[in-house]
Biopython code that builds the backbone (N, CA, C, O; Angstrom):
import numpy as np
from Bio.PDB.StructureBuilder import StructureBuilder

atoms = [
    (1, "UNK", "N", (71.957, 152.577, 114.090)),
    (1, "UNK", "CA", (72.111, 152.325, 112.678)),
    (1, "UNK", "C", (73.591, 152.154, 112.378)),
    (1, "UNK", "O", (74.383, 153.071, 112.595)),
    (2, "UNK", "N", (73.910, 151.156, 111.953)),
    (2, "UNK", "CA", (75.238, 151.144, 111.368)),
    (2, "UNK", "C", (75.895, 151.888, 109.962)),
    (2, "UNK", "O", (77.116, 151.831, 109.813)),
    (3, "UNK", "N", (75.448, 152.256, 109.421)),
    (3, "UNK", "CA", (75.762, 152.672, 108.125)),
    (3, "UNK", "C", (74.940, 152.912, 107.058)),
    (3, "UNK", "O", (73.929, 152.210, 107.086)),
    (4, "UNK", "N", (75.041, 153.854, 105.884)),
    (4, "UNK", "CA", (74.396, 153.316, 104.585)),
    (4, "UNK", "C", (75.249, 153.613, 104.049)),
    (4, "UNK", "O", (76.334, 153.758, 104.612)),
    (5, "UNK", "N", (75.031, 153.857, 102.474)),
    (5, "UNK", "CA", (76.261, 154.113, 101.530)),
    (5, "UNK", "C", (76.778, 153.037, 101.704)),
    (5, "UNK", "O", (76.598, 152.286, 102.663)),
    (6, "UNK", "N", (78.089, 152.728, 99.957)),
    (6, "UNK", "CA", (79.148, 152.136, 99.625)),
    (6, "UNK", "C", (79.789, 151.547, 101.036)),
    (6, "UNK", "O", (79.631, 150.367, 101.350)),
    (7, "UNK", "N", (80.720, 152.727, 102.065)),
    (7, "UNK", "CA", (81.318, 152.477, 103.050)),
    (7, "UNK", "C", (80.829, 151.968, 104.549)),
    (7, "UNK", "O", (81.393, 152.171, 105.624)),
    (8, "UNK", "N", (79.528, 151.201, 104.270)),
    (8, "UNK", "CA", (78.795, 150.805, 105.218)),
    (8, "UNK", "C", (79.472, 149.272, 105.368)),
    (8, "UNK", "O", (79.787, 148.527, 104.441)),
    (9, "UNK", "N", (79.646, 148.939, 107.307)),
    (9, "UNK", "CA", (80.158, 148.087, 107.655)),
    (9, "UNK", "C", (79.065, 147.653, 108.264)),
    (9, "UNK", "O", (78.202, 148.343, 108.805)),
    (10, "UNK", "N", (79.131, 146.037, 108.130)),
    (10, "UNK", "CA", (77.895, 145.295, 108.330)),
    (10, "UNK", "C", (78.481, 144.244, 109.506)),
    (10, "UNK", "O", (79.356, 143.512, 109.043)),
    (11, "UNK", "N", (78.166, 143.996, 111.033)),
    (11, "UNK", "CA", (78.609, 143.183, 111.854)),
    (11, "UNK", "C", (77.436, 142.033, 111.881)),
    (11, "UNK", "O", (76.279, 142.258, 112.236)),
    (12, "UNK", "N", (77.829, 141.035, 111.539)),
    (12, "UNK", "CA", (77.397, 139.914, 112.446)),
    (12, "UNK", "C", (78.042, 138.846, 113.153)),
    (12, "UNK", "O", (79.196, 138.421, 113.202)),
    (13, "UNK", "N", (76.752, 138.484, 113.784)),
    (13, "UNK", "CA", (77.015, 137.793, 115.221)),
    (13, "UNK", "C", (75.829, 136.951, 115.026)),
    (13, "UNK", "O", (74.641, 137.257, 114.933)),
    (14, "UNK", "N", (76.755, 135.200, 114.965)),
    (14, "UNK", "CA", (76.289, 133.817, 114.770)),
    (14, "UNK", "C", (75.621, 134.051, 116.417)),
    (14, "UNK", "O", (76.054, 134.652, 117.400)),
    (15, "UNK", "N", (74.485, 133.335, 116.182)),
    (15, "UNK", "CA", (73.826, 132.966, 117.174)),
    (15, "UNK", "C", (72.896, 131.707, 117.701)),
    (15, "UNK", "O", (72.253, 131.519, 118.734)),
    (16, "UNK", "N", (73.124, 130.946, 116.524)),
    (16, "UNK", "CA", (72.414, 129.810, 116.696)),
    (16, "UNK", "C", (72.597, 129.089, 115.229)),
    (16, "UNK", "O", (72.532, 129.773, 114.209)),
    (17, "UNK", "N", (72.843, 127.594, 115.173)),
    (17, "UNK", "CA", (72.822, 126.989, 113.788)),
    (17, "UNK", "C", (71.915, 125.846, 113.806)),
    (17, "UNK", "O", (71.667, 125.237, 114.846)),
    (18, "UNK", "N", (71.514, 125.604, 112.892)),
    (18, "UNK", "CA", (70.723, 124.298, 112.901)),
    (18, "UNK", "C", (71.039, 123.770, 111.760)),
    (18, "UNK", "O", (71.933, 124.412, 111.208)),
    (19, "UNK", "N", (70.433, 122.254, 110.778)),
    (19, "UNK", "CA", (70.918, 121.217, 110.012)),
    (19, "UNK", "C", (69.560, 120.468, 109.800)),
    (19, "UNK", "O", (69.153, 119.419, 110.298)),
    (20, "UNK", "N", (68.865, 121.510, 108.722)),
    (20, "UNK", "CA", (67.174, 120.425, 108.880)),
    (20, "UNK", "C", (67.377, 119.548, 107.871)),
    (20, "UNK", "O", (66.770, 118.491, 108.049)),
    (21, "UNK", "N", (68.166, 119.619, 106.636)),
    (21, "UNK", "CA", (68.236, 118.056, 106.313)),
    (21, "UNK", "C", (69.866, 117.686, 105.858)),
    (21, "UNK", "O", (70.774, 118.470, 105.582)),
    (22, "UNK", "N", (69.866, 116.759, 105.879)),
    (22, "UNK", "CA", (71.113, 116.007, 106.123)),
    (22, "UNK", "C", (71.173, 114.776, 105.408)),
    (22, "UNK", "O", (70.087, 114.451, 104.928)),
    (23, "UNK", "N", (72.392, 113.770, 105.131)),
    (23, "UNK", "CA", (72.114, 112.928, 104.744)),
    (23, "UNK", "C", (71.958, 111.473, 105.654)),
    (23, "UNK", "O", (72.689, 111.050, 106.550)),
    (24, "UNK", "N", (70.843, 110.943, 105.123)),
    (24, "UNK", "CA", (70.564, 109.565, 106.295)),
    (24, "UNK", "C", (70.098, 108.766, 105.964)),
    (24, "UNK", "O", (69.150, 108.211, 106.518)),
    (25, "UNK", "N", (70.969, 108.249, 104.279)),
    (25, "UNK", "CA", (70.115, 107.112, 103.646)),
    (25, "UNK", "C", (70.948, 105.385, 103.967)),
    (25, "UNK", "O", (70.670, 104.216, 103.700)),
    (26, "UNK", "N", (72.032, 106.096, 104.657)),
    (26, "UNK", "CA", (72.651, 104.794, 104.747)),
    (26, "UNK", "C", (73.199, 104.993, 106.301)),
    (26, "UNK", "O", (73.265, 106.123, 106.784)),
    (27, "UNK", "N", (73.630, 103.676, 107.132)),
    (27, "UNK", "CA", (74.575, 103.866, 108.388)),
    (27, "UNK", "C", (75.413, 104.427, 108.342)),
    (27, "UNK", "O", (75.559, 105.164, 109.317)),
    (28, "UNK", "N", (76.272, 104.482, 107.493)),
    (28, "UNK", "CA", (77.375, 105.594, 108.025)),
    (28, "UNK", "C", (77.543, 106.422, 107.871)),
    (28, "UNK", "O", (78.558, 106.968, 108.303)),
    (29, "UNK", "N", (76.339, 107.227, 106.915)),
    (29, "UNK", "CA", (75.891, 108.187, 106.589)),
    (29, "UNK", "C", (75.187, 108.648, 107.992)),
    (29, "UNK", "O", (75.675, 109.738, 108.289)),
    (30, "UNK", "N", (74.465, 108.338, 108.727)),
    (30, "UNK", "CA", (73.994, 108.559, 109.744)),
    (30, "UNK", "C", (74.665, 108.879, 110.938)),
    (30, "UNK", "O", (74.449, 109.873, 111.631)),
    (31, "UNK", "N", (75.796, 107.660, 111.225)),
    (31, "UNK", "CA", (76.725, 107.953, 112.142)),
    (31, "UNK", "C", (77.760, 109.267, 111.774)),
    (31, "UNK", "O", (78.308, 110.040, 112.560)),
    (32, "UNK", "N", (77.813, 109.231, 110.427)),
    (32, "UNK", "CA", (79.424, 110.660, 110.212)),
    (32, "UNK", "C", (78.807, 111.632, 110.655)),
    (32, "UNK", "O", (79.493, 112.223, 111.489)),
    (33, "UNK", "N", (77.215, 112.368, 110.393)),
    (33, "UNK", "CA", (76.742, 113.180, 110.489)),
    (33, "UNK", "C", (76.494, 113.393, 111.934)),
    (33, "UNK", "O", (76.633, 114.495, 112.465)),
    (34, "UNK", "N", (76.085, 112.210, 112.630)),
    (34, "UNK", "CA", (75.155, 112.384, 114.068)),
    (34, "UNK", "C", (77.247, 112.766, 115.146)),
    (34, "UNK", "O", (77.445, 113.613, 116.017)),
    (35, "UNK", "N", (78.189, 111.867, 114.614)),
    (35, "UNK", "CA", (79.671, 112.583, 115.060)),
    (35, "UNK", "C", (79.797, 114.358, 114.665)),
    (35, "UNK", "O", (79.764, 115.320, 115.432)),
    (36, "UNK", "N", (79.963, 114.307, 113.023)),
    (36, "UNK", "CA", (80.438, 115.897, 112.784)),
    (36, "UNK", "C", (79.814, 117.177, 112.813)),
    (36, "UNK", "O", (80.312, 118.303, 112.806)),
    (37, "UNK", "N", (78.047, 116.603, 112.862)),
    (37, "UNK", "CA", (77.230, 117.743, 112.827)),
    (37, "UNK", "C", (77.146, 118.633, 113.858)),
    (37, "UNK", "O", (76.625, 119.732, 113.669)),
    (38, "UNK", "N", (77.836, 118.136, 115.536)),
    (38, "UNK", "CA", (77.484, 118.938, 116.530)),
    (38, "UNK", "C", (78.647, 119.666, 116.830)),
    (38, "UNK", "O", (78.751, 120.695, 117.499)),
    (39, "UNK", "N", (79.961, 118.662, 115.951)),
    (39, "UNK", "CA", (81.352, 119.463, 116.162)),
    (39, "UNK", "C", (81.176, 120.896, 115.690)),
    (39, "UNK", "O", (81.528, 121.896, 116.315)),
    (40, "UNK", "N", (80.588, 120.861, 114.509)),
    (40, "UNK", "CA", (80.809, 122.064, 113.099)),
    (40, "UNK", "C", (79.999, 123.416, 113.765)),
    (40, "UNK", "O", (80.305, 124.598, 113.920)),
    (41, "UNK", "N", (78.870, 122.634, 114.056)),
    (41, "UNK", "CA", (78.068, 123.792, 114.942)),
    (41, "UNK", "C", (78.162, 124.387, 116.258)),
    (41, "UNK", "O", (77.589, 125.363, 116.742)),
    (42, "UNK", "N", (79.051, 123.545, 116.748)),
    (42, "UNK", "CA", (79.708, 124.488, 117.835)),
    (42, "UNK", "C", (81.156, 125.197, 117.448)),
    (42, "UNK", "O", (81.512, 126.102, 118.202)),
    (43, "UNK", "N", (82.024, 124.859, 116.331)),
    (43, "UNK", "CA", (83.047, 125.624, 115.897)),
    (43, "UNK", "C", (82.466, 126.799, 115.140)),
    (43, "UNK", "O", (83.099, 127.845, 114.992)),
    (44, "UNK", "N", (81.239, 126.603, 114.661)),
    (44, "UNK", "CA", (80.474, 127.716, 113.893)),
    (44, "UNK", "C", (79.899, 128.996, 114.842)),
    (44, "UNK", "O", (79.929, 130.226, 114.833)),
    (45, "UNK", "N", (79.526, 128.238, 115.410)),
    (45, "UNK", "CA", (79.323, 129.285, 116.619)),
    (45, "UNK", "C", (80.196, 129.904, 117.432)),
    (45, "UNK", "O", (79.780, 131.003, 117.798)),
    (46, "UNK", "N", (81.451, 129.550, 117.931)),
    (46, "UNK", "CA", (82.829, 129.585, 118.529)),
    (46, "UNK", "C", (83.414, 130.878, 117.655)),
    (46, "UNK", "O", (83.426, 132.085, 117.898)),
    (47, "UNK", "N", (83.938, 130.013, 116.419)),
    (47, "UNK", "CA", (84.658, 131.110, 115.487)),
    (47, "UNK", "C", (83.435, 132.466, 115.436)),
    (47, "UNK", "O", (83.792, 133.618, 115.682)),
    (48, "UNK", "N", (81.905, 132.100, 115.066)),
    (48, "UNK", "CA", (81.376, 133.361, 114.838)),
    (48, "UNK", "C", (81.799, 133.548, 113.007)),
    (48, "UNK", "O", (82.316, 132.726, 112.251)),
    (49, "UNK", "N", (81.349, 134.906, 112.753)),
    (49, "UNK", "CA", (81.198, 135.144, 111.341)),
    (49, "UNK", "C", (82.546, 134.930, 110.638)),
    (49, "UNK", "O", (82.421, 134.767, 109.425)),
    (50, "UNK", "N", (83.638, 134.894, 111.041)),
    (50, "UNK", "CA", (85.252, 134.176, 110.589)),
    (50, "UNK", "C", (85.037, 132.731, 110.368)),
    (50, "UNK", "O", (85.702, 132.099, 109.547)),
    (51, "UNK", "N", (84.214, 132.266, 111.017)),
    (51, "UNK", "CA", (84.320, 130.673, 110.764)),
    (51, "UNK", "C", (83.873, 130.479, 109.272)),
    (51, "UNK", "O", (84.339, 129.473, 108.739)),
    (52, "UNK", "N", (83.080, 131.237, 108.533)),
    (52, "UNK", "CA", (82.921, 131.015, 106.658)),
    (52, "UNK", "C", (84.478, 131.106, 106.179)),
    (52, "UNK", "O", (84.556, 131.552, 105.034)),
    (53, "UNK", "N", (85.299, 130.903, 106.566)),
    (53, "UNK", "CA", (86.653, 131.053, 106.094)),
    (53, "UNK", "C", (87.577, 130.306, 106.803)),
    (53, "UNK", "O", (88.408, 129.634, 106.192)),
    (54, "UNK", "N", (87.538, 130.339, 108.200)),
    (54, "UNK", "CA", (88.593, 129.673, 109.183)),
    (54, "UNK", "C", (88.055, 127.806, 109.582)),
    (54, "UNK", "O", (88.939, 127.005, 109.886)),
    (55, "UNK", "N", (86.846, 127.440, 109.528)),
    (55, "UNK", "CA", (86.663, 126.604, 109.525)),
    (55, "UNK", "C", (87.232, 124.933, 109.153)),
    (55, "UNK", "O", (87.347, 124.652, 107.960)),
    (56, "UNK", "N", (87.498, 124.102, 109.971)),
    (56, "UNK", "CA", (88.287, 123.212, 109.714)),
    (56, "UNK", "C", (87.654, 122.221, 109.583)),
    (56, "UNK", "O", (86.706, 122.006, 110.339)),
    (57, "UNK", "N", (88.136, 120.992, 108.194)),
    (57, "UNK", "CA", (87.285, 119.854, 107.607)),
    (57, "UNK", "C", (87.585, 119.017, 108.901)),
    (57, "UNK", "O", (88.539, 119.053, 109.679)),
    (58, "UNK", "N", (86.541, 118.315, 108.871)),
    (58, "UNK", "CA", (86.948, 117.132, 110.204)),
    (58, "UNK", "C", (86.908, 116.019, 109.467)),
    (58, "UNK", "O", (86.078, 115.856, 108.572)),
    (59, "UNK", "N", (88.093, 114.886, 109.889)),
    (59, "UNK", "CA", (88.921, 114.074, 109.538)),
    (59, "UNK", "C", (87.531, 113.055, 109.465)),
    (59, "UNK", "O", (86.631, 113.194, 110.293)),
    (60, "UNK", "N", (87.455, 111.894, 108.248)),
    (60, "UNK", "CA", (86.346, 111.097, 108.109)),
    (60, "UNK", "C", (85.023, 112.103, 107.509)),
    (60, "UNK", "O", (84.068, 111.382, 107.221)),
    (61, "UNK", "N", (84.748, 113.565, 107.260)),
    (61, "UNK", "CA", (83.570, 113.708, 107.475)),
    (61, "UNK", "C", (83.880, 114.921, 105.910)),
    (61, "UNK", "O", (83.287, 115.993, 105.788)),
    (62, "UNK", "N", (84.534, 114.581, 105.271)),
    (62, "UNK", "CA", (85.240, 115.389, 104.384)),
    (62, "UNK", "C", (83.572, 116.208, 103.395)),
    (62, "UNK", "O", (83.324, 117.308, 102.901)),
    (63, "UNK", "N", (82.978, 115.168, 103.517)),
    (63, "UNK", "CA", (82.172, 116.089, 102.153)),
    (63, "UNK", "C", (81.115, 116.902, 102.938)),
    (63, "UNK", "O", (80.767, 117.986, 102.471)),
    (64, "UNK", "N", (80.524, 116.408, 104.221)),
    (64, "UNK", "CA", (79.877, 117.025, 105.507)),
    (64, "UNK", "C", (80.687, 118.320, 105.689)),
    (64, "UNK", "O", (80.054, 119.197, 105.101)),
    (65, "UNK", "N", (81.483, 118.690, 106.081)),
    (65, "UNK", "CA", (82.308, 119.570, 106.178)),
    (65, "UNK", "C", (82.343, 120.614, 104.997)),
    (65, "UNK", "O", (82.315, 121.827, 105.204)),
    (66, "UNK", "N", (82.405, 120.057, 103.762)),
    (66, "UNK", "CA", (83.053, 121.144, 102.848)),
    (66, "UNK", "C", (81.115, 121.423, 102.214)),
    (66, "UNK", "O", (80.781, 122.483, 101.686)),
    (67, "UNK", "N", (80.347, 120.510, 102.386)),
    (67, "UNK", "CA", (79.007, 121.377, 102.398)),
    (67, "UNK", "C", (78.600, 122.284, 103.182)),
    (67, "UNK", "O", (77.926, 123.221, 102.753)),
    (68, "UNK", "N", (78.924, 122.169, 104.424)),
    (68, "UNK", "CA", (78.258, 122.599, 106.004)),
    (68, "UNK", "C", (79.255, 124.576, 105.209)),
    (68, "UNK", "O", (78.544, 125.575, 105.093)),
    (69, "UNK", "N", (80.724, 124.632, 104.846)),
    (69, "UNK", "CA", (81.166, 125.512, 104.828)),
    (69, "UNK", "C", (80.900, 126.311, 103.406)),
    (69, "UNK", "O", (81.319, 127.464, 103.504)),
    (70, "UNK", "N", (80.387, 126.059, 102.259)),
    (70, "UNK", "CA", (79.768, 126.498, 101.609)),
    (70, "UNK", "C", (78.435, 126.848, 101.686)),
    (70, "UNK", "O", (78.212, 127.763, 100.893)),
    (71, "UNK", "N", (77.205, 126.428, 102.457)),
    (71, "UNK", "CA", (76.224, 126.767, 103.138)),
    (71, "UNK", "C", (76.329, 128.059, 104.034)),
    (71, "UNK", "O", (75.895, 129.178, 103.762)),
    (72, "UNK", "N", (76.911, 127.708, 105.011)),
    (72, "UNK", "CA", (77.857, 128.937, 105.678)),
    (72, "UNK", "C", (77.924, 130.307, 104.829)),
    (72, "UNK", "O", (77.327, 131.363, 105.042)),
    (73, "UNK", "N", (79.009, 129.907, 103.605)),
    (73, "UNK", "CA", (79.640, 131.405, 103.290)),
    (73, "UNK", "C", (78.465, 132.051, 102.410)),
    (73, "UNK", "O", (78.436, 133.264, 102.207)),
    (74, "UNK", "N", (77.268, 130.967, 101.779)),
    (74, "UNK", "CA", (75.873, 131.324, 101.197)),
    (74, "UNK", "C", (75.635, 132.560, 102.205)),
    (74, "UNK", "O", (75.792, 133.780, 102.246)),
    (75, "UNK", "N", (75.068, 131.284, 103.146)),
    (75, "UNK", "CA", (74.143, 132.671, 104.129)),
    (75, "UNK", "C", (74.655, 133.757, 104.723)),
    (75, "UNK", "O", (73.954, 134.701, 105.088)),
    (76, "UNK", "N", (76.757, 133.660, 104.956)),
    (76, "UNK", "CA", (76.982, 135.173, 105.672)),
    (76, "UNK", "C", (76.883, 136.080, 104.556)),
    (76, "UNK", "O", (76.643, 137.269, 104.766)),
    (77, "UNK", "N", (77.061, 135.587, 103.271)),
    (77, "UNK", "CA", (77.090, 136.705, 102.134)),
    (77, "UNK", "C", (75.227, 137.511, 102.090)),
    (77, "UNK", "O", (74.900, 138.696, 102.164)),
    (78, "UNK", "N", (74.300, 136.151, 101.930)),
    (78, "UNK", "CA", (73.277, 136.879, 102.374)),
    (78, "UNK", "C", (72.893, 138.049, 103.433)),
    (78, "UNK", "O", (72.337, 139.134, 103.264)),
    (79, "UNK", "N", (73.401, 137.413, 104.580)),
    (79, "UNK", "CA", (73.925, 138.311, 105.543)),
    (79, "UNK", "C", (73.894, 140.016, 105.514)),
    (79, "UNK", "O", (73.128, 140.932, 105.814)),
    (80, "UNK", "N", (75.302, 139.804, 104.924)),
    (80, "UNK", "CA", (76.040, 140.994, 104.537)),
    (80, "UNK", "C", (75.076, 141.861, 103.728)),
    (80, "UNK", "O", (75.326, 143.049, 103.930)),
    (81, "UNK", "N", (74.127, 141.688, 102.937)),
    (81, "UNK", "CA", (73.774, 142.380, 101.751)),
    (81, "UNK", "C", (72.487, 143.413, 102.756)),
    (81, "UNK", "O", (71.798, 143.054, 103.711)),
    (82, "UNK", "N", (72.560, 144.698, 102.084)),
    (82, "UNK", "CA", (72.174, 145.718, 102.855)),
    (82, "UNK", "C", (70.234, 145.034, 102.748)),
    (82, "UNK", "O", (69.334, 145.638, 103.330)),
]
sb = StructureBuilder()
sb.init_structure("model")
sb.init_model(0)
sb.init_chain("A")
sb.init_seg("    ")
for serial, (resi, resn, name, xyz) in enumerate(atoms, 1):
    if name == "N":
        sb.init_residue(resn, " ", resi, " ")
    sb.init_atom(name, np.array(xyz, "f"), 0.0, 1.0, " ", f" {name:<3s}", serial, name[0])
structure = sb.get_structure()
């Protein structure tokens, strides 16, 4: 058991990401995603639970990126909650 109470520290550990929908209504919509989607998820996994914060936009893939990292800090906050 890790904790209860106020002063309870909560560890996690990324273990797998997935991307069930995405955008793919147009070609290059298809191509930015099918490039940045496997980068993000292996830096997501790499960094681990720091990556909701340390995570870096990849060049061309700007709005992919800054969704993928708000999604992210959604679910570690879910996460976190006792």
């Amino acid at each position: 058991m890790i904790g209860s109470g106020p002063s309870a520290k909560v560890s996690i550990k990324i273990l797998a990401v997935t991307w069930p929908i995405y955008p793919d209504h147009t070609p290059k919509s298809v191509y930015i995603n099918n490039q940045a989607l496997p980068l993000l998820q292996g830096e997501t996994i790499q960094l681990g639970a720091a990556s909701g914060t340390k995570l870096q936009n990849i060049s061309g893939a700007t709005h992919t990126s800054v969704a993928w990292q708000a999604s992210l800090q959604a679910a570690l906050a879910l996460a976190e909650k006792p």
